[in-house]
MOPAC internal coordinates of N, CA, C and O (Angstrom, degrees):
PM7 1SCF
backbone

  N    0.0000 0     0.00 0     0.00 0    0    0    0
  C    1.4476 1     0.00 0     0.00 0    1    0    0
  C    1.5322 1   110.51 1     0.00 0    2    1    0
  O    1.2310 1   132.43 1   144.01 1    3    2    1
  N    1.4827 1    93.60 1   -35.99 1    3    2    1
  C    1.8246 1    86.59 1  -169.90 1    5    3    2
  C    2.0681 1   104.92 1   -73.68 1    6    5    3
  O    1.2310 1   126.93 1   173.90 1    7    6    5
  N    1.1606 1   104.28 1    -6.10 1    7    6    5
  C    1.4717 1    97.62 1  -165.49 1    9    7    6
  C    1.6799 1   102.98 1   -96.28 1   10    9    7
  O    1.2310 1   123.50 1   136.54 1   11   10    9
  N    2.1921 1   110.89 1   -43.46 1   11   10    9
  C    1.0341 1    89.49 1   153.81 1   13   11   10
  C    2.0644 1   137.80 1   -40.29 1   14   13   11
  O    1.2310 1   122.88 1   124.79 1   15   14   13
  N    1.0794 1   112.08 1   -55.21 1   15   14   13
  C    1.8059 1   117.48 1   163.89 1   17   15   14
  C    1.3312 1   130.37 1   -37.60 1   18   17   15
  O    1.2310 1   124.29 1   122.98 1   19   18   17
  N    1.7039 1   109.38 1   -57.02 1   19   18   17
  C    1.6055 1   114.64 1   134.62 1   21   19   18
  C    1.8880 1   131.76 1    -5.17 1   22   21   19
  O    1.2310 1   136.49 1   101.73 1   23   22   21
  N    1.6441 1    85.68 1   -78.27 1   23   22   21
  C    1.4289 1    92.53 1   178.03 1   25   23   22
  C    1.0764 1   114.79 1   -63.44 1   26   25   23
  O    1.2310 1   109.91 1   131.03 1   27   26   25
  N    1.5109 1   136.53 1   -48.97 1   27   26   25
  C    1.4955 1   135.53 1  -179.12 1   29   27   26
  C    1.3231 1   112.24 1   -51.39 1   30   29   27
  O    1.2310 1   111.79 1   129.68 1   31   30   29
  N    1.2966 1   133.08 1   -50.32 1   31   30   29
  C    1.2215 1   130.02 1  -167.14 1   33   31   30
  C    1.5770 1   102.04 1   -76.59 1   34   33   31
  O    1.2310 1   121.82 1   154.52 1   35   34   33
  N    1.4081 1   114.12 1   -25.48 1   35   34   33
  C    1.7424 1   103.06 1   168.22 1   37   35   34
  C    1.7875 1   124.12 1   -67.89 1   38   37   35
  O    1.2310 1   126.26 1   151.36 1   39   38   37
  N    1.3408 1   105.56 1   -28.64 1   39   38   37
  C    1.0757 1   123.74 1  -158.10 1   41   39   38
  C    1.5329 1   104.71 1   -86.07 1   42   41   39
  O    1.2310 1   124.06 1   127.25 1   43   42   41
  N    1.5991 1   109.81 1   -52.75 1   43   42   41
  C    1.5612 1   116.11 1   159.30 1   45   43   42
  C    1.8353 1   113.71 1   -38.02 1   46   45   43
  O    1.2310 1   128.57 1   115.05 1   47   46   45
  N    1.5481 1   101.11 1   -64.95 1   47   46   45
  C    1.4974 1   115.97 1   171.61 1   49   47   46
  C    1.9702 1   120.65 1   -19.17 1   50   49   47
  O    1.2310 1   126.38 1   110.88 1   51   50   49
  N    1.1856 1   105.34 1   -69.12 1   51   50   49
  C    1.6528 1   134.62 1  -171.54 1   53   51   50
  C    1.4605 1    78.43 1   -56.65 1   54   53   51
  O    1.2310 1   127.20 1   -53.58 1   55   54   53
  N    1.4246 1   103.75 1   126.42 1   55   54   53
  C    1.2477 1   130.04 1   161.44 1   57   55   54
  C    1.7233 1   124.97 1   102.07 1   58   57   55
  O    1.2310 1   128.53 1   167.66 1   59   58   57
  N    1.3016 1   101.18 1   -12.34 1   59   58   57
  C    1.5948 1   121.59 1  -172.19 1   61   59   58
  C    1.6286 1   104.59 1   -96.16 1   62   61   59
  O    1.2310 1   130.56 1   -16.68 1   63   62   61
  N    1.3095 1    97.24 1   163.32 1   63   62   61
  C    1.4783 1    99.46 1  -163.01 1   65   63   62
  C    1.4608 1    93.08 1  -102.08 1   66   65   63
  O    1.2310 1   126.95 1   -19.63 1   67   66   65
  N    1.7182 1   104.24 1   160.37 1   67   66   65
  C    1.5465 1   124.04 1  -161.60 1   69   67   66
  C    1.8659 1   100.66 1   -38.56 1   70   69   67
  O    1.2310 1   124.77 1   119.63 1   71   70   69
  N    1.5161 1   108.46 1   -60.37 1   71   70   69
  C    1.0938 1   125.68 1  -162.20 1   73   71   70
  C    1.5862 1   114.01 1   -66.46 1   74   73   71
  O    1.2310 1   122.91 1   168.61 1   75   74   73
  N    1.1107 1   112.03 1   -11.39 1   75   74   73
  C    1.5778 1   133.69 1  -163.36 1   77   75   74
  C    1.3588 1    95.99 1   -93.25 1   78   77   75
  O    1.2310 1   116.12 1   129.98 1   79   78   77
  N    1.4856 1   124.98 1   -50.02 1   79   78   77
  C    1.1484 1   142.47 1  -149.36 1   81   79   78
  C    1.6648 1    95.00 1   -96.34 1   82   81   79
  O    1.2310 1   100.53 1   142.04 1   83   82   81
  N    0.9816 1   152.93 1   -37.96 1   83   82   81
  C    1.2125 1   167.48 1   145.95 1   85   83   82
  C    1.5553 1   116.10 1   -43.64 1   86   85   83
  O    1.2310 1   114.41 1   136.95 1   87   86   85
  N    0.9986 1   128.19 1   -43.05 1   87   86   85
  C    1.2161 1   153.35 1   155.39 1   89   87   86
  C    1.8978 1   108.80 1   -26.36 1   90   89   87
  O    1.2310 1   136.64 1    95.01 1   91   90   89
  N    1.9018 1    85.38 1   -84.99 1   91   90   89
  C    1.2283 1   124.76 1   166.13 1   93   91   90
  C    1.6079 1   113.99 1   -37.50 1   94   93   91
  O    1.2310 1   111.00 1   123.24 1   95   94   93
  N    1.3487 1   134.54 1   -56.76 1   95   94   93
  C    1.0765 1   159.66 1   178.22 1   97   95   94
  C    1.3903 1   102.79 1   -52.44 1   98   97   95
  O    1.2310 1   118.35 1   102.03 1   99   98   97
  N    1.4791 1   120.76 1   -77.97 1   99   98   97
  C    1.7573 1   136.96 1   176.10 1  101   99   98
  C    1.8880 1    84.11 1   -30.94 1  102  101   99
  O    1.2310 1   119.10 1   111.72 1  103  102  101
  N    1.5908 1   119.32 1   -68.28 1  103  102  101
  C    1.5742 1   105.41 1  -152.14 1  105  103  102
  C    1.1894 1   114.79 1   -63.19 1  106  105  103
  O    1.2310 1   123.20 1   127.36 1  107  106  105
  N    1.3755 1   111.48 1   -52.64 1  107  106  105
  C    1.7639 1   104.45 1   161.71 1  109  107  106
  C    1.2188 1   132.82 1   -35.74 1  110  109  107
  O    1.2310 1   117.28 1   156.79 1  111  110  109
  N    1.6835 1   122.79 1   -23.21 1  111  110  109
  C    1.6536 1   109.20 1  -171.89 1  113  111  110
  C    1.2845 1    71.39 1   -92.85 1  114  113  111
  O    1.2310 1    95.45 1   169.97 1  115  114  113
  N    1.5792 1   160.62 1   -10.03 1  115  114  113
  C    1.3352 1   118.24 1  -138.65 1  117  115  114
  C    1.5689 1    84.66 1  -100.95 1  118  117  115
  O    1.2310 1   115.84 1   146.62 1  119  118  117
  N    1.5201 1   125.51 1   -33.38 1  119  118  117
  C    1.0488 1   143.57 1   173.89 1  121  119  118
  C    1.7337 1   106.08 1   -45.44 1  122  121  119
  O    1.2310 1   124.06 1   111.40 1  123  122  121
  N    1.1325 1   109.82 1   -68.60 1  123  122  121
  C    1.5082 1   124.87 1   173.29 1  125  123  122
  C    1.4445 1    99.77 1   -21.57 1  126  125  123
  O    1.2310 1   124.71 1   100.74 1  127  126  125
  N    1.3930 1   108.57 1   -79.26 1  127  126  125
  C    1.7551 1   137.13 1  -165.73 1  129  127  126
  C    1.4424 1   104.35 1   -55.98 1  130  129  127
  O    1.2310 1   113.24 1   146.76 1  131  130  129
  N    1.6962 1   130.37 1   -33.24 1  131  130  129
  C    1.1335 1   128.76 1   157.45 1  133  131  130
  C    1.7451 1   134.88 1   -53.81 1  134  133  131
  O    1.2310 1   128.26 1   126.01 1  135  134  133
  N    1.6135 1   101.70 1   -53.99 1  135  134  133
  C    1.1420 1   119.46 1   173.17 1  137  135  134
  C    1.8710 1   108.91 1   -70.21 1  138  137  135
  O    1.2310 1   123.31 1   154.98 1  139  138  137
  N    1.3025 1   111.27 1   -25.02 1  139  138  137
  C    1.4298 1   108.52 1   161.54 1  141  139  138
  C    1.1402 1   141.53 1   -37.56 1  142  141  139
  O    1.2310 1   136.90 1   123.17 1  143  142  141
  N    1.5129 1    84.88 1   -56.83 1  143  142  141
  C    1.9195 1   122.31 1  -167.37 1  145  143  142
  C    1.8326 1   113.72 1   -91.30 1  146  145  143
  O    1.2310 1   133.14 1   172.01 1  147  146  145
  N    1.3721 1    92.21 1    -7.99 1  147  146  145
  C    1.8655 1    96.35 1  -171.50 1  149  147  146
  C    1.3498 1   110.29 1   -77.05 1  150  149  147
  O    1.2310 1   118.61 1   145.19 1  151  150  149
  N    1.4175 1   120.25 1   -34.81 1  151  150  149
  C    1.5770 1   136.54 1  -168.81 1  153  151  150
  C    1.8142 1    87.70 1   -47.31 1  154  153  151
  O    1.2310 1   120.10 1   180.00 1  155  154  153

């Protein structure tokens, strides 16, 4: 599962610009760090 997720977020990634992609990146960990901390 974790590698399917992996791939998506690479695949979304390819094609987006530096700043886009960085952007993108920041919301996911913040997401990550949320769904972490909820348990």
């Amino acid at each position: 599962h974790q590698h399917f997720h992996r791939e998506m977020v690479k695949n979304i990634l390819d094609g987006m610009a530096t700043d886009e992609q960085q952007a993108l990146l920041a919301a996911l960990k913040n997401l990550h760090d949320f769904l972490r901390d909820y348990k």
